[in-house]
RODO-2510 file (C-alpha; in nm, 4 decimals, decimal comma):
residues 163
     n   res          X          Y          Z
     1     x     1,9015     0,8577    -2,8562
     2     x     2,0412     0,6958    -2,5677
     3     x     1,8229     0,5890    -2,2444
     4     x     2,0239     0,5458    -1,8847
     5     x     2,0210     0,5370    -1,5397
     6     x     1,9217     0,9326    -1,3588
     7     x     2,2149     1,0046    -1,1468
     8     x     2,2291     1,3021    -0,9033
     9     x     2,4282     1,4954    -1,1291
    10     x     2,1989     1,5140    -1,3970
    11     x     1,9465     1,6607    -1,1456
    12     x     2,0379     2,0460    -1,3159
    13     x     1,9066     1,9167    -1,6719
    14     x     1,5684     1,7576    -1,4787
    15     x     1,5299     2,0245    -1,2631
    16     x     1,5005     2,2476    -1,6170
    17     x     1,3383     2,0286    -1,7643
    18     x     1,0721     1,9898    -1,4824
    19     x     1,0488     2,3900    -1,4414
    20     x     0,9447     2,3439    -1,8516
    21     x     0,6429     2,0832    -1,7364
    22     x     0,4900     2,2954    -1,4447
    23     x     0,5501     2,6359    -1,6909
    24     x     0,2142     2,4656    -1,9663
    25     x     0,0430     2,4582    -1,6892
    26     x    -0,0635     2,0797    -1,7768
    27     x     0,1895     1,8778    -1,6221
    28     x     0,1562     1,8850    -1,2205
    29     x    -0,0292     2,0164    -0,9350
    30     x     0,3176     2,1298    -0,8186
    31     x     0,3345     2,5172    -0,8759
    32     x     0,7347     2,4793    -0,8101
    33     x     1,0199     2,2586    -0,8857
    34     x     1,0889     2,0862    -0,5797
    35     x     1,4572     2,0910    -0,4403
    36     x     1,6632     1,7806    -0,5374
    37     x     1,6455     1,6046    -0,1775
    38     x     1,2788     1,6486    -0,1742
    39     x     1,2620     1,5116    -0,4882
    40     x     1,4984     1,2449    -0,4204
    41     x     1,2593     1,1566    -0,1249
    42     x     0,9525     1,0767    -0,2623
    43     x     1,0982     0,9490    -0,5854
    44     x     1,1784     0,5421    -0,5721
    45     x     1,5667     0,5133    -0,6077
    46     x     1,5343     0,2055    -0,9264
    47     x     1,3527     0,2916    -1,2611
    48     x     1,4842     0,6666    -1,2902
    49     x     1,5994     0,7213    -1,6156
    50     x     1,7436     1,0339    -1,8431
    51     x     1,6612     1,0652    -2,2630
    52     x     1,9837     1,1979    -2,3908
    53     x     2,0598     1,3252    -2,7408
    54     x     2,4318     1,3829    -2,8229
    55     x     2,5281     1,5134    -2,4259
    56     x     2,2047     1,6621    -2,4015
    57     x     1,9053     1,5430    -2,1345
    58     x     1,6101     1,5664    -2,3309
    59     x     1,3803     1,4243    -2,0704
    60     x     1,2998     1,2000    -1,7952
    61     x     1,1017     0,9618    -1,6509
    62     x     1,1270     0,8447    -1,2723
    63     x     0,8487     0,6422    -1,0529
    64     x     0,7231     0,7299    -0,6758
    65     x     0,5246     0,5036    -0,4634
    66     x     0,1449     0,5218    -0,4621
    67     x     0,1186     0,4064    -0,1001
    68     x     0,3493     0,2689     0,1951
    69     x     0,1424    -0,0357     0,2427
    70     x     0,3221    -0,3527     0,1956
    71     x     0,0071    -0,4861    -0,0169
    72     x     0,1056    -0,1763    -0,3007
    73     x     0,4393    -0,2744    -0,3092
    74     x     0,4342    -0,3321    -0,6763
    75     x     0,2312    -0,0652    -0,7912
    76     x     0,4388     0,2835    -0,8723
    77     x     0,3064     0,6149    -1,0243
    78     x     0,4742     0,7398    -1,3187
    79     x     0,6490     1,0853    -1,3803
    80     x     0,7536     1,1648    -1,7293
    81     x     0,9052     1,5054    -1,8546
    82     x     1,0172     1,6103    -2,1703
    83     x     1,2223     1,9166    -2,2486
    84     x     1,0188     2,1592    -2,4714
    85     x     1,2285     2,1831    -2,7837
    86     x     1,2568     1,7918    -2,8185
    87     x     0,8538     1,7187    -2,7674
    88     x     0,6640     1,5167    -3,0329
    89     x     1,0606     1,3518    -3,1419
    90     x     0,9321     1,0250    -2,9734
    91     x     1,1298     1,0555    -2,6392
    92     x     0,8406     1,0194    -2,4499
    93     x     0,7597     0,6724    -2,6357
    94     x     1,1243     0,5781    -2,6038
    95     x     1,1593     0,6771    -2,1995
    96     x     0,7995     0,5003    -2,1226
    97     x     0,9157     0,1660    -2,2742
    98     x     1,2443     0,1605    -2,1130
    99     x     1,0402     0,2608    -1,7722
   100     x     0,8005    -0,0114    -1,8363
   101     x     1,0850    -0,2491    -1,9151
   102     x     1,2833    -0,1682    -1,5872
   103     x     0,9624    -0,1305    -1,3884
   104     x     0,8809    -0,4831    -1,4751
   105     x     1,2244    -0,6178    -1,4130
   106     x     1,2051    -0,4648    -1,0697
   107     x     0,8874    -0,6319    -0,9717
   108     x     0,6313    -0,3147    -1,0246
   109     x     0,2889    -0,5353    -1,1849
   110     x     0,1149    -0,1683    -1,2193
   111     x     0,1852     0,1313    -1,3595
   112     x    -0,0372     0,4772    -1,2950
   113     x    -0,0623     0,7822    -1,4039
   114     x    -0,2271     1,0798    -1,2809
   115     x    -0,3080     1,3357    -1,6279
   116     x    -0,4751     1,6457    -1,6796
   117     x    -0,7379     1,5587    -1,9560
   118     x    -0,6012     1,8607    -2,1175
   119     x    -0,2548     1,6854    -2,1533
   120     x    -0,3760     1,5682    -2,4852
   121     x     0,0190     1,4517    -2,5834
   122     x     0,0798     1,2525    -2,2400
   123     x    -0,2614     1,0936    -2,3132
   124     x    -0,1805     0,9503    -2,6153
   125     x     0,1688     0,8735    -2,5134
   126     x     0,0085     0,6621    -2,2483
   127     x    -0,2582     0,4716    -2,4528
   128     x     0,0161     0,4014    -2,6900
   129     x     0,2268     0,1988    -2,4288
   130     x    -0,1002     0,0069    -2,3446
   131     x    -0,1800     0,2302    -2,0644
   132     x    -0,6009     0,2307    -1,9944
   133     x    -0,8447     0,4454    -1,8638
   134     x    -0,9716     0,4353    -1,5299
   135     x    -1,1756     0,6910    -1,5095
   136     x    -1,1843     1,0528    -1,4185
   137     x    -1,1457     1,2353    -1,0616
   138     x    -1,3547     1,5820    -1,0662
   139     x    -1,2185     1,8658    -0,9437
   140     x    -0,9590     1,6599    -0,7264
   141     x    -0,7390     1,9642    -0,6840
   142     x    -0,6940     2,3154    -0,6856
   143     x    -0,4386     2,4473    -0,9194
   144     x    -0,3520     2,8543    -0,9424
   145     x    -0,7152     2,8968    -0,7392
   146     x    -0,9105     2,6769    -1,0173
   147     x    -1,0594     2,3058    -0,9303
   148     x    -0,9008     2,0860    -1,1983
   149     x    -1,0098     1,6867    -1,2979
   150     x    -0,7222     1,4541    -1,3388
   151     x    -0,7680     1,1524    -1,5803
   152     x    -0,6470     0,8088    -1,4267
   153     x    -0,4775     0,5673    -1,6691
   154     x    -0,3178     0,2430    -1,5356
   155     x    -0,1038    -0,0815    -1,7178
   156     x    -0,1167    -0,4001    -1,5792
   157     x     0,2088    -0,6291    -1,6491
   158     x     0,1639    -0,9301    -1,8902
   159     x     0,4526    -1,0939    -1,6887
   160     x     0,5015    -0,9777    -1,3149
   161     x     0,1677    -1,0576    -1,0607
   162     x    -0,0160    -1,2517    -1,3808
   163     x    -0,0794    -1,5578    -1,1194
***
């Protein structure tokens, strides 16, 4: 399995791959696949990356800002997809290390993510990379008419913002 940089023309594969996500029902509060520019917008441009297998994007992993404040400059919330027929194949532990890696290298000291308690797989995928719980927000959000809780798990760097 090879890990690399997203480009724009891979967005058909992520796009399908998203549109898999939002279809369990446990991935996102989105109820649609945004288009690619509004994507592109409130996606960070650095630590977007594409799982392939042979030619084939198997998932993705990209980060978007948790805030425009100067002061959460180095803390990013994580997005990580992977296409249905390649789950539980490790892609997911293979795309969050390589995100963690280039998240570091870019500066990011914290990593969150925003799951439904649910999305058992993501969960563990998380707490795996040394992601830890936060805590949970009740009823945060209405998805398809029904209040849902979203579990908060966070990873502090070892090496970027330790002083």
């Amino acid at each position: 399995m090879e890990i690399r940089s997203m480009t724009s023309e891979d967005w058909p594969a992520v796009r399908r791959i998203y549109a898999e996500g939002l279809s369990t029902g446990m991935a996102t509060f989105e109820t649609e696949v945004p288009e690619y520019d509004n994507w592109d917008r409130s996606h960070l441009q650095l630590c977007r990356l594409v799982a392939l297998k042979g030619n084939e994007v198997c998932g993705w992993a990209a980060l978007s800002p948790v805030s425009g404040r100067c002061v959460y400059g180095g803390v990013a919330e994580v997005s990580i997809y992977i296409g249905q027929k390649f789950r539980g194949q490790g892609v997911g532990q293979k795309l969050l290390h390589h995100l963690i890696q280039e998240s570091e290298a870019a500066g990011f000291w914290t990593l969150q993510s925003g799951i439904f308690p649910e999305n058992l797989p993501s969960i563990r995928l998380h707490e795996k990379a040394g992601f830890r719980l936060l805590g949970t927000r009740e009823k945060v959000g209405r998805y398809k008419g029904a209040w849902k809780d979203n579990v908060v798990y966070e990873r502090r760097s070892k090496v970027v913002g330790i002083n």
